[in-house]
TIRO-2110 file (N, C-alpha, C; in Angstrom, 1 decimal):
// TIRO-2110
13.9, -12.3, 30.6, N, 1, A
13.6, -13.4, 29.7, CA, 1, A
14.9, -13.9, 29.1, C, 1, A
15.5, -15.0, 29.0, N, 2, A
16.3, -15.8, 28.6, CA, 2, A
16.2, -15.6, 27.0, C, 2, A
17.2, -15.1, 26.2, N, 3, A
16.9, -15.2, 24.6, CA, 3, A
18.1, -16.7, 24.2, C, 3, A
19.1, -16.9, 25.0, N, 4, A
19.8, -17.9, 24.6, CA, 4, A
20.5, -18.6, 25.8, C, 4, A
21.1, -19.9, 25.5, N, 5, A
21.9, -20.6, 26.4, CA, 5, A
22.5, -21.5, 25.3, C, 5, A
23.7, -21.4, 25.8, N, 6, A
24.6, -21.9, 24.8, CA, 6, A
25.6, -22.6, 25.2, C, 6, A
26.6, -23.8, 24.7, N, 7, A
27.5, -24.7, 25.2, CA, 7, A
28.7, -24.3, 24.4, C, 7, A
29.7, -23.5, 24.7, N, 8, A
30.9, -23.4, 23.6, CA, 8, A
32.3, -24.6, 23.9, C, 8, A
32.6, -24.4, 23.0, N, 9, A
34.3, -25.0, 23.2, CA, 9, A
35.0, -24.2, 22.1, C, 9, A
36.2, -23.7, 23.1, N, 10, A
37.5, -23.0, 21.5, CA, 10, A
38.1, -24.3, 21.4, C, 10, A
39.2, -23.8, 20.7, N, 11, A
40.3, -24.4, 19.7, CA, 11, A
40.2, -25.5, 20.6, C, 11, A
40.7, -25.1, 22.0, N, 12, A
41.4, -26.6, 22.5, CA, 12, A
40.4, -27.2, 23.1, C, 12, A
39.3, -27.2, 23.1, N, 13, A
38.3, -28.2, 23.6, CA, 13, A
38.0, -27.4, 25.0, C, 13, A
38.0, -26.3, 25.4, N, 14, A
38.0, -25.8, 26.9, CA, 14, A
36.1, -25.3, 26.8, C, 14, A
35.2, -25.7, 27.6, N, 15, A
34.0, -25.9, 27.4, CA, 15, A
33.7, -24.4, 28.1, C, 15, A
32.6, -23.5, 27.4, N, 16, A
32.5, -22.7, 28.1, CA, 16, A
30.9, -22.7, 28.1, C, 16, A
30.0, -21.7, 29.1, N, 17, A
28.5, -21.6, 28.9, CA, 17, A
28.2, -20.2, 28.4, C, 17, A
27.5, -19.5, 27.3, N, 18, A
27.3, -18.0, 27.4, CA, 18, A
25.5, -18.1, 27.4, C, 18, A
25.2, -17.1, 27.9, N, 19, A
23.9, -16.9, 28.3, CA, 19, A
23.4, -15.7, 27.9, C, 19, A
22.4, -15.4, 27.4, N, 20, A
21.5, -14.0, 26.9, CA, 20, A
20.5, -14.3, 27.4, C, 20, A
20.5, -12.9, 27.9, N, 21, A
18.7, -12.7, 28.7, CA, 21, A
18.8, -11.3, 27.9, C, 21, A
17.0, -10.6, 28.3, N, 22, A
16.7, -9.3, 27.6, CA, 22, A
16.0, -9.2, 29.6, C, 22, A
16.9, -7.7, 29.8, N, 23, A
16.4, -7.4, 31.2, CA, 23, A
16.0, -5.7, 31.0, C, 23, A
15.0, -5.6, 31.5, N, 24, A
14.5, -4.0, 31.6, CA, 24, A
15.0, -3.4, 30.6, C, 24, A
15.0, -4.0, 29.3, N, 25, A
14.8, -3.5, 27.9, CA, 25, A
16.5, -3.7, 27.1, C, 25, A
17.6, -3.9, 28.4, N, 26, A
18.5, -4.2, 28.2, CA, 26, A
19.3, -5.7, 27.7, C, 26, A
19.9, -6.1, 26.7, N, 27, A
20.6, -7.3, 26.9, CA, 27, A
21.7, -7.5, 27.6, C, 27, A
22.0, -8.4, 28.0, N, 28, A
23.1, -8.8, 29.1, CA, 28, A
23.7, -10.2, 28.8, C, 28, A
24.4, -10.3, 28.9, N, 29, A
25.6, -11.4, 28.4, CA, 29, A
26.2, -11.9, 29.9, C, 29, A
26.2, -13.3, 30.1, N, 30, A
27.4, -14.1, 31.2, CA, 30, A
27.5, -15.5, 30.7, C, 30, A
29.0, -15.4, 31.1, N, 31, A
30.3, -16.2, 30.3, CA, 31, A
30.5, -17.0, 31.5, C, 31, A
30.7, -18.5, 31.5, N, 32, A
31.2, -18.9, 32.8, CA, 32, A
31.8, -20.1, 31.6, C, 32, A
33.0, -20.6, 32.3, N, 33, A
33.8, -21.6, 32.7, CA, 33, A
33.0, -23.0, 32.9, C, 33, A
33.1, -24.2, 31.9, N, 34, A
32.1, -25.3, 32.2, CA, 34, A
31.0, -25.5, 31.5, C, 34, A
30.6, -26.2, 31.5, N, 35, A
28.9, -26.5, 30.8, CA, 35, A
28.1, -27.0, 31.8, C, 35, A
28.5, -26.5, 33.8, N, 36, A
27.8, -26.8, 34.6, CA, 36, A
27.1, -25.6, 35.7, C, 36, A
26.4, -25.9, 36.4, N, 37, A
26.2, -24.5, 37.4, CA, 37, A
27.0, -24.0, 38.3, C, 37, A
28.2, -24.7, 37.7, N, 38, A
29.1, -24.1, 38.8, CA, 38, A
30.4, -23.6, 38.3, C, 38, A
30.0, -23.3, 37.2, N, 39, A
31.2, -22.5, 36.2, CA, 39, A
32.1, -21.2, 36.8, C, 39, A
33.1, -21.1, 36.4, N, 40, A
33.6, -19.7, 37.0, CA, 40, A
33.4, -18.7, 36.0, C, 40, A
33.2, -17.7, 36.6, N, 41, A
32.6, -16.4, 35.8, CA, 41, A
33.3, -15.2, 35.0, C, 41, A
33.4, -15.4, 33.3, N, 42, A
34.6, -14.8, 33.0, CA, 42, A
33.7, -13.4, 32.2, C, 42, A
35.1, -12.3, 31.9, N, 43, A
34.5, -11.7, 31.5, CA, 43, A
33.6, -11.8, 29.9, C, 43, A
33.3, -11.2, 29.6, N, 44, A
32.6, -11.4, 27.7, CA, 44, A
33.5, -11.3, 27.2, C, 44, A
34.1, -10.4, 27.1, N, 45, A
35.3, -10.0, 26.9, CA, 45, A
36.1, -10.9, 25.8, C, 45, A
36.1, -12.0, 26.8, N, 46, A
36.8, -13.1, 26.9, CA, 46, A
37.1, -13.7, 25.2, C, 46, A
35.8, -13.4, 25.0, N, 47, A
35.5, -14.6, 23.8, CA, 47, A
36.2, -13.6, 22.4, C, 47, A
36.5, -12.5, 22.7, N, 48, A
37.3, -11.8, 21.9, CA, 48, A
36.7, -11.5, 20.5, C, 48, A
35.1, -11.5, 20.6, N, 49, A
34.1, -10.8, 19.7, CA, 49, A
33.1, -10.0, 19.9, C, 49, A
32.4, -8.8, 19.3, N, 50, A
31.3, -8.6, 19.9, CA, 50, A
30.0, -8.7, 19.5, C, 50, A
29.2, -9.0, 20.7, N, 51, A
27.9, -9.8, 20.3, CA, 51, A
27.0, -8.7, 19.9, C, 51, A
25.9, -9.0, 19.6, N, 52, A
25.0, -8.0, 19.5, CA, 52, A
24.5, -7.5, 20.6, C, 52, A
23.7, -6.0, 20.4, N, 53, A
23.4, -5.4, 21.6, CA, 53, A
22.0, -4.7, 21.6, C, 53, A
21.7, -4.9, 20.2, N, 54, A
20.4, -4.5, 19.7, CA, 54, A
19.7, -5.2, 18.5, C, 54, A
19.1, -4.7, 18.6, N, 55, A
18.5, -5.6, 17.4, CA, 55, A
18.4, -4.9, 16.0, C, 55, A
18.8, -5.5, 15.2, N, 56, A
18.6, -5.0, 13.5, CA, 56, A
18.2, -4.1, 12.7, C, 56, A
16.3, -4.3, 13.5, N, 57, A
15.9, -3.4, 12.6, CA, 57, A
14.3, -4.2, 13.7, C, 57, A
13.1, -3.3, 13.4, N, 58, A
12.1, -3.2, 14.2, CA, 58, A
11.1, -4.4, 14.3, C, 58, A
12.1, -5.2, 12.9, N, 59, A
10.9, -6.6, 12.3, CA, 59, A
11.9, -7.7, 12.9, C, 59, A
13.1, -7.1, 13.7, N, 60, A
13.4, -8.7, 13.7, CA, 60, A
13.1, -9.5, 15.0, C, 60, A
12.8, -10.2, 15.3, N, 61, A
12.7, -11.4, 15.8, CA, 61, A
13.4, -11.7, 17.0, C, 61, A
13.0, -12.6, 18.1, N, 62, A
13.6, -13.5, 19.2, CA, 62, A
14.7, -14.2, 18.1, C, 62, A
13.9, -15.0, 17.7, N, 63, A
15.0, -16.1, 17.0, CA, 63, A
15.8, -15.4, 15.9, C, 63, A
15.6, -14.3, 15.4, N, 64, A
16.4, -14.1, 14.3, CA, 64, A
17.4, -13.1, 15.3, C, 64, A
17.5, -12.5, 16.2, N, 65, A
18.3, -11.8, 17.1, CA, 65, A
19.3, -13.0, 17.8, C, 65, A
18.5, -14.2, 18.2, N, 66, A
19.7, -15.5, 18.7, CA, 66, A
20.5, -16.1, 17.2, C, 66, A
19.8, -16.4, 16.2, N, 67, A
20.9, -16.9, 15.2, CA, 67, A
21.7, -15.6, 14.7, C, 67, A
21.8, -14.9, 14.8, N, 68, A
22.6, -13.3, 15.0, CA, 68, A
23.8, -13.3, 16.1, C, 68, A
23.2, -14.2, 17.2, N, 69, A
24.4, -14.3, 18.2, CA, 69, A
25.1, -15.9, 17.6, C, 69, A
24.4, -16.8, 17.4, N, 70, A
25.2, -18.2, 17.0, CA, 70, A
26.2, -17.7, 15.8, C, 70, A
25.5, -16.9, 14.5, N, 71, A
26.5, -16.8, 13.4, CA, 71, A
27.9, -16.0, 13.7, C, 71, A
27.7, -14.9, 14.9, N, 72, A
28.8, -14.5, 15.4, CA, 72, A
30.2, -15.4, 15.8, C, 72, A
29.3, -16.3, 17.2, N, 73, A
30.2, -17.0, 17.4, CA, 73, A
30.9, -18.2, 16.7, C, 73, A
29.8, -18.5, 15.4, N, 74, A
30.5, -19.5, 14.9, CA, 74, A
31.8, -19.0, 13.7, C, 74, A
31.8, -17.6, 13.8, N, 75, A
32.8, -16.7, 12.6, CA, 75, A
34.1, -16.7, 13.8, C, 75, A
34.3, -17.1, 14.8, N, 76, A
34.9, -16.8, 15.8, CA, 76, A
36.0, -18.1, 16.2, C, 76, A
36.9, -18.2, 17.5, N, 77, A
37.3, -19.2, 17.4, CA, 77, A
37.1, -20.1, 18.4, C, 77, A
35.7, -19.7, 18.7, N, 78, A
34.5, -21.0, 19.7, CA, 78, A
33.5, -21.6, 18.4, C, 78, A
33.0, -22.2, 19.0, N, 79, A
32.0, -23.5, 18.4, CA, 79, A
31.3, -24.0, 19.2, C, 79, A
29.9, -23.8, 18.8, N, 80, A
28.7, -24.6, 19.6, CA, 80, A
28.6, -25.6, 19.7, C, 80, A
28.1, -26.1, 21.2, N, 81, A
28.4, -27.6, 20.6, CA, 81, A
27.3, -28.0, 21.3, C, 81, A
26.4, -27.1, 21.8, N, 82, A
24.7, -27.4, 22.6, CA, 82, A
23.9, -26.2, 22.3, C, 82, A
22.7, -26.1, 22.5, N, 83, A
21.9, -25.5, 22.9, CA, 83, A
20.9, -25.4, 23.4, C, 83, A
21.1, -25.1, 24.9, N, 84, A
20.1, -25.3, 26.4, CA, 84, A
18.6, -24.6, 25.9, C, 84, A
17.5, -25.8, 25.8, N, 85, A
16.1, -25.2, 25.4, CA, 85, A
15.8, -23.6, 26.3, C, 85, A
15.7, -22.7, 25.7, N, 86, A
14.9, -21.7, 26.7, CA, 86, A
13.4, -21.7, 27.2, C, 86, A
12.6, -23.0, 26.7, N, 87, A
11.1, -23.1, 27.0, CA, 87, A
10.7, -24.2, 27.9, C, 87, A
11.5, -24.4, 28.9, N, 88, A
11.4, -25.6, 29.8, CA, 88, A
10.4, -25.5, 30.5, C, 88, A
9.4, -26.5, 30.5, N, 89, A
7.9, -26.3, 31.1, CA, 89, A
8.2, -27.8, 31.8, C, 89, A
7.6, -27.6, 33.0, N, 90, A
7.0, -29.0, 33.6, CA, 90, A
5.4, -29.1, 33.6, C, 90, A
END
């Protein structure tokens, strides 16, 4: 399940994509290069903060677990500058 998709840029305007899914009870993090599907794939690492890896406490939430990952990175020296819907239905 997808918990986020997100559009960063640091300082110098360099666009990056980070992505959270919840897999077999695990979260997982990927970092690519771009705000396209064809980004290059960097480490987490990268972003030189760490995200969350669990959740808070037993009441919290999808969405309170993703604004948990945006207040991070907005303490940081990336900045959102999208956020890819996770509910795309045709």
């Amino acid at each position: 399940m997808k918990l986020s998709h997100l559009h960063l840029k640091d300082v110098y305007g360099n666009p990056k994509t980070l992505v959270c899914r919840l897999t077999e009870g695990s979260i997982r993090y990927s970092l690519y290069g771009g705000h396209s599907s064809s980004g290059t794939s960097f480490a987490v690492s990268n972003l030189g903060i760490t995200l969350p890896i669990d959740k808070l406490h037993e009441e919290e939430t999808k969405e309170d677990f993703t604004n948990r990952i945006k207040e991070t990175i907005n303490k940081s020296s990336y900045s959102i500058v999208n956020e890819v819907s996770t509910k795309i239905t045709f």
